[in-house]
N, C-alpha and C positions, 0 to 999 in steps of 0.2 A: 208125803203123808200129810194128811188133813190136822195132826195131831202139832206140827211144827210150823212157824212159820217158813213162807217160801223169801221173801226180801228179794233184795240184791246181790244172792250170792253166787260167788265164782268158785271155778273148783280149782283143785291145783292136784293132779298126776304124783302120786309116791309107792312105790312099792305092786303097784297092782290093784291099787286103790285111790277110791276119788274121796276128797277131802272138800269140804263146803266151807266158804268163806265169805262173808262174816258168818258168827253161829246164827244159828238158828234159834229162837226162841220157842219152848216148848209152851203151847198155850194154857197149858193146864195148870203150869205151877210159874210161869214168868221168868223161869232159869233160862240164862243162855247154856246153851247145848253144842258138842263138838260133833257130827258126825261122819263116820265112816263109811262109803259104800263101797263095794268090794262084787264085782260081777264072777258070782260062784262058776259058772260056766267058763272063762275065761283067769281065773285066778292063778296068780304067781306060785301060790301057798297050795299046797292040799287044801280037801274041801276039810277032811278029819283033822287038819291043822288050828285051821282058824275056828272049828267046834270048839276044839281044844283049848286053846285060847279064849273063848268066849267064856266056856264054863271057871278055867281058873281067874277070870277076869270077875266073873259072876261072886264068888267069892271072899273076895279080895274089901275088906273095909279098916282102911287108916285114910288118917289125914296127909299122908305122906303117898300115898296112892290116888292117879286118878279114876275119880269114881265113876264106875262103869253101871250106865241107866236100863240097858235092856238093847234088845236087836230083834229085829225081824226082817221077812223075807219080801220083796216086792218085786214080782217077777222074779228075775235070774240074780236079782241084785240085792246084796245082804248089806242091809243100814243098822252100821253098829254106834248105838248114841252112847256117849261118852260125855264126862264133867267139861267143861268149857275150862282152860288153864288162860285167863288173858291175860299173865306176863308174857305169855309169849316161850317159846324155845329160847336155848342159849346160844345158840347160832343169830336169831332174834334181838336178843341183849348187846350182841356184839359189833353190830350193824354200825353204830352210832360209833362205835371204839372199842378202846379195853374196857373191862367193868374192874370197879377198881376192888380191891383187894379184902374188904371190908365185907362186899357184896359176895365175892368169892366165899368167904368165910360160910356166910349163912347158906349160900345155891348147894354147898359142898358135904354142910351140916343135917340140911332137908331130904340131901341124896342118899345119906349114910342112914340116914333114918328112918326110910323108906327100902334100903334094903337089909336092915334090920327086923324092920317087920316081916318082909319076906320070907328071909333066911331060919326067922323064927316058927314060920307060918311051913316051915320045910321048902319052900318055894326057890327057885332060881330065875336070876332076869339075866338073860344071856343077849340082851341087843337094847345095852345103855350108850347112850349117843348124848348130843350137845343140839342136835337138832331132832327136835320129838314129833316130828311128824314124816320120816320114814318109817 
């Protein structure tokens, strides 16, 4: 989309979905952007799945959640833009080593507070991982 920049990015296969790397810059506001593309014709998920998804994503406003920008359709292939998270996943963190315990303290504190908001919001996250890009 005309709306993003294209760069140098590569994609990386999860779930039924293509991931672009590095972000993308959204030319409108200068934010790096994460996004999803997902070939509805071809998808792992229901199509009523990933609606679904979209919509409680749509939703969803803490700082403890990432923030979800909008999606639309291109061709067969649903690009869902999502906040750019550049620490990185904890699979990511862990590359280097252990993360030492202090760090633990706060990743663990951010997690619990984010599913607070949820849990407050009525909501369930039923697919918490250490690597956030399945």
């Amino acid at each position: 989309m005309a709306r993003y920049t294209k760069g140098k990015s590569t994609t990386r296969q999860t779930g039924g979905a293509v991931l672009t790397f590095p972000p993308r810059v959204d030319k409108r506001t200068g934010q790096a952007v994460a996004i999803k593309i997902i070939d509805v014709e071809n998808a792992e998920d229901e199509v009523e799945d990933i609606i679904q998804e979209i919509s409680i994503l749509s939703e969803l406003h803490s700082p403890y959640v990432t923030k979800y920008h909008g999606s639309f359709l291109k061709g067969s292939d649903l690009w869902i833009i999502m906040e750019f998270c550049s620490g990185g996943s904890c699979a990511d963190l862990l590359k280097p080593g252990l993360i030492p315990e202090e760090y633990i303290t706060i990743i663990i504190r951010e997690l619990l507070m984010g599913l607070e908001y949820l849990h407050g919001d009525k909501k369930l996250h039923r697919d918490i991982k250490g690597n956030a890009t399945d």
